[in-house]
N, C-alpha and C positions, 0 to 999 in steps of 0.2 A: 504494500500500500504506500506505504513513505517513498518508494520508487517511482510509482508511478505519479506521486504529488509531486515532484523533483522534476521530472522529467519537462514539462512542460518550460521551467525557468531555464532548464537546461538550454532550451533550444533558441528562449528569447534569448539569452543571455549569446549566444553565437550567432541571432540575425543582426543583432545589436553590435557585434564584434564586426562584423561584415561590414555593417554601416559605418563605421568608427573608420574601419582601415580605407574603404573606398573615399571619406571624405577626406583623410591623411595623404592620399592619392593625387587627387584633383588639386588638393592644395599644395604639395609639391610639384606639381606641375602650373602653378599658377590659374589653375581655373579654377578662378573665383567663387564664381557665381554657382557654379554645379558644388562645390564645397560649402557653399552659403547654406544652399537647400538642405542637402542631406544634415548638416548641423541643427537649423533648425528642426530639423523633424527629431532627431534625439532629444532636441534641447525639450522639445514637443513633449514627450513623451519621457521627461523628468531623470532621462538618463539611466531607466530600468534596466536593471541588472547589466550595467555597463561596470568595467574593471575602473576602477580608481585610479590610476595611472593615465589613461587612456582619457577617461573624464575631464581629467587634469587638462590635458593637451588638448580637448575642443575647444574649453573655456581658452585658453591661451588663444586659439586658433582665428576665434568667435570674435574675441578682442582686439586681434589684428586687424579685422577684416573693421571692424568700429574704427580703427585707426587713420585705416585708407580712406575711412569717409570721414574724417576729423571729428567723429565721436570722438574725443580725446579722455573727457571726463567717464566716459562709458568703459571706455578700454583701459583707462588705469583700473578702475574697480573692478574689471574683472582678472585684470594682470593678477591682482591682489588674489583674488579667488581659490585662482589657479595654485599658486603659489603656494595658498595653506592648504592643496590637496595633499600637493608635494611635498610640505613637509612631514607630514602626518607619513605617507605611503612610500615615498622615493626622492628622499632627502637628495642625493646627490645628482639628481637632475634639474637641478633649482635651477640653476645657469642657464638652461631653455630658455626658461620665461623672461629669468633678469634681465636678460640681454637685451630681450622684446620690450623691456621698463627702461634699459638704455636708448632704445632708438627712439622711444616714446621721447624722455626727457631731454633729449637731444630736439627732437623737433620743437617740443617749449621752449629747449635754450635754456633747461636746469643743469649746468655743466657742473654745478656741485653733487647734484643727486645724480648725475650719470656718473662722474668719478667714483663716488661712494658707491654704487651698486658693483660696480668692473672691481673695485677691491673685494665687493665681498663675492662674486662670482670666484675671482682669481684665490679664495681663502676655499672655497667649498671644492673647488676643482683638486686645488692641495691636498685638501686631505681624503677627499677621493679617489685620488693618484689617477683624475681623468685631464692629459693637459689638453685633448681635443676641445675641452670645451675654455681652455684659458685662449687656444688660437681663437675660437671663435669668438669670445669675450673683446681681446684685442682687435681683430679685423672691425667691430663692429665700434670701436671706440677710434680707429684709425678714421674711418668712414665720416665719424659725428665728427671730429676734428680739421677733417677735407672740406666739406661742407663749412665749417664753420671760419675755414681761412685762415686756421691757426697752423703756421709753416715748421713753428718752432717744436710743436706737442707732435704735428703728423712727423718731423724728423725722428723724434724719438722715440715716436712707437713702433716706426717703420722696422730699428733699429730690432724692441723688443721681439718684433710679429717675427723676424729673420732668426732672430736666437732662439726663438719658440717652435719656429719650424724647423730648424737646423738639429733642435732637438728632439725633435718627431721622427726627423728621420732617422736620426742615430736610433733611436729604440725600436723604431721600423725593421730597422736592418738587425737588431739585435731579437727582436722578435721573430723574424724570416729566420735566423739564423739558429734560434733554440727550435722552432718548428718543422727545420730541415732536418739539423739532430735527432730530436723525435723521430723524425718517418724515418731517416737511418738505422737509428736503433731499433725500431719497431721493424725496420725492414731485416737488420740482421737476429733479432730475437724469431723474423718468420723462417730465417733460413734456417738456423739454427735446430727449428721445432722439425721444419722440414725433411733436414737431414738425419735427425735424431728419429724420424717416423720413419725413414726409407732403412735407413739401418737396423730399423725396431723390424721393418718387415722381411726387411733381407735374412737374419737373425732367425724371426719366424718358420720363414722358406726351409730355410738350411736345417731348422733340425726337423723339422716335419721329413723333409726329402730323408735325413740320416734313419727315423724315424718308420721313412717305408724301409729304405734300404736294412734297417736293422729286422725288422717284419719277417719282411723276402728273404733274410739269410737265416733267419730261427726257420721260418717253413723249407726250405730245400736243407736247412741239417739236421729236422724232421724225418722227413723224408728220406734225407740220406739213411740214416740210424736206422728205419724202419726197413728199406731194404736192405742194408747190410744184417738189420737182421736176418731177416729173413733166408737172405742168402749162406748165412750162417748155418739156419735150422735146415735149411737144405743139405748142405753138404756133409753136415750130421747125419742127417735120413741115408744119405746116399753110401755114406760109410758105412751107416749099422746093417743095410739091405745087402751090403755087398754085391753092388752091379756089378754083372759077368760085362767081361770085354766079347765080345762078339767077330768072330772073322773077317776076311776082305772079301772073299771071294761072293760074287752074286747068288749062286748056290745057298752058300750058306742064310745068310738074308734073307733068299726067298722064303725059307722055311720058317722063318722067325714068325712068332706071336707078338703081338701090343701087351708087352706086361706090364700091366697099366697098375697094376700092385708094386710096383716097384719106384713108383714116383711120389710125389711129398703132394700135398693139398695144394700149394700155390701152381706147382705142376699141373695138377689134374685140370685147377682149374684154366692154367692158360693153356692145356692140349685140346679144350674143350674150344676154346675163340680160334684157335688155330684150326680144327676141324669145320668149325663155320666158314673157316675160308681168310678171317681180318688177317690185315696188314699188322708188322710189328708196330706201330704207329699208332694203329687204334687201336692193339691191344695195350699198348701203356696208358693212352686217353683213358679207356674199360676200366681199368683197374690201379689206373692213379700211380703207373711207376716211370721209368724213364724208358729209352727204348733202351740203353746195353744193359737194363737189369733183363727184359725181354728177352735179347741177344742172351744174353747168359742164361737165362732159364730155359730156354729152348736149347742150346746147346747141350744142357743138362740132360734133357729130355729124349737129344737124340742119345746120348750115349747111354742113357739107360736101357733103350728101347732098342738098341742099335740099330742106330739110322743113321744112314747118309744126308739126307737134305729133306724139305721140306717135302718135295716131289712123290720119294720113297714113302712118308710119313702119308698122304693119301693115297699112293696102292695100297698100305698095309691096312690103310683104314678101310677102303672099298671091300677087300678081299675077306676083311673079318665081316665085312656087316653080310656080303656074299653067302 
């Protein structure tokens, strides 16, 4: 509920900000008249939910424009206005308005009350540490002094406005020059984070890669171990069976049986993929071994069986199943 009671000022409160900047607008560009308007119509409307600073600066604005039309009496009092927005809200931008109480008194030709406001502009700007607004205090007491014919005062403020700007620029360049700093250091604080990220990633890579590679070598000396077993229990089997060595001659061979008791279980079962006919290739894919543990188990196979080659190993198989 309190939201939505809010919200409505909310929004005055930013058409009203609109209004303010657009007539800040026009009136830095010197049109008058379209800044007249829009002023009145805030002034209209008592300045609701306008920022206090900004308020400040119509009233100021509002009084100039009195000025131009030699309301003189109208535009002090509301100089005055302004003034005690500012101090209340934004003491250190007093100097705006003073100034605008400078050129007021300067066209009455109160050259005490213009002196006396440039000192206290040039005392607020001081402890402000804004000198932008002591140049602009002096250009605008140069000016009242041109006008006024006085050769002697414009020598010497000429002299001031020069040393005021001389020293603008020195802090100009000393400002450029802590701000280039900044983006340098900022620039090497990014390379720094930069390089500290690609070496963070690099870092990463490298031991994830060690990481497979450590993997990949436990599984093939798995692997290994497990055929070595194996081939182990084999040649165990093959001793305790005591395989007869079998002849050369074809004769002898022809008559031979598949004694197929005489071979180990990894045996039996790679005579079995072998009688389907696979490649040693897919017999190690089948059963998850390499091809020369293959190569060695069939080798195996032939000498217990006594076999010459693959070829013989399916006559002997056709002729038994025969």
């Amino acid at each position: 509920m309190e939201l939505a009671k809010d919200l409505p000022d909310t929004e005055d409160s930013l058409r009203m900000r609109i209004k303010s900047e657009t007539a800040f607008n026009y009136f830095d560009h010197q049109k008058y008249a379209e800044s007249g308007r829009i002023m009145q119509d805030i002034v209209r409307l008592n300045f609701r939910n306008l920022d206090p600073v900004d308020k400040a600066y119509i009233v100021m604005q509002t009084a100039y424009l009195k000025y131009l039309k030699k309301e003189f009496s109208a535009s002090e009092k509301m100089y005055e206005e302004s003034l005690n927005i500012l101090k209340q809200t934004s003491p250190c931008n007093q100097p705006v308005v003073l100034v605008k109480r400078m050129q007021l008194y300067g066209k009455l030709n109160k050259m005490d009350s213009v002196n006396a406001i440039y000192k206290k502009s040039l005392a607020i700007a001081g402890q402000c540490s804004i000198l932008k607004y002591k140049i602009y205090a002096t250009e605008e007491l140069l000016e009242i002094y041109k006008k006024a014919g006085n050769a002697e005062r414009v020598f010497q403020y000429v002299k001031i406005l020069d040393s005021l700007k001389n020293k603008d620029n020195r802090e100009g360049r000393l400002s450029k020059m802590q701000i280039d700093n900044q983006k340098d250091l900022k620039k090497e604080n990014i390379e720094e984070e930069e390089g500290f990220f690609w070496k963070s990633i690099l870092v990463e890579v490298s031991a994830l890669c060690l990481l497979v590679a450590g993997f990949i070598f436990y599984r093939r000396s798995l692997r290994y171990k497990k055929e070595k077993s194996e081939i182990n229990a084999d040649l165990q089997q093959i001793k305790e069976n005591q395989v007869p060595v079998y002849g050369n001659s074809t004769e002898e061979r022809g008559g031979l049986e598949l004694h197929e008791d005489k071979l180990t279980d990894r045996q039996k079962e790679l005579l079995a993929l072998l009688a389907k006919g696979l490649s040693n290739k897919e017999i190690a894919e089948k059963l998850f071994i390499s091809e020369n543990t293959v190569k060695y188990h069939i080798k195996n196979i032939y000498l217990a069986l006594g076999l010459k080659d693959r070829k013989e190993l399916f006559l002997k198989i056709v002729s038994k199943n025969k």
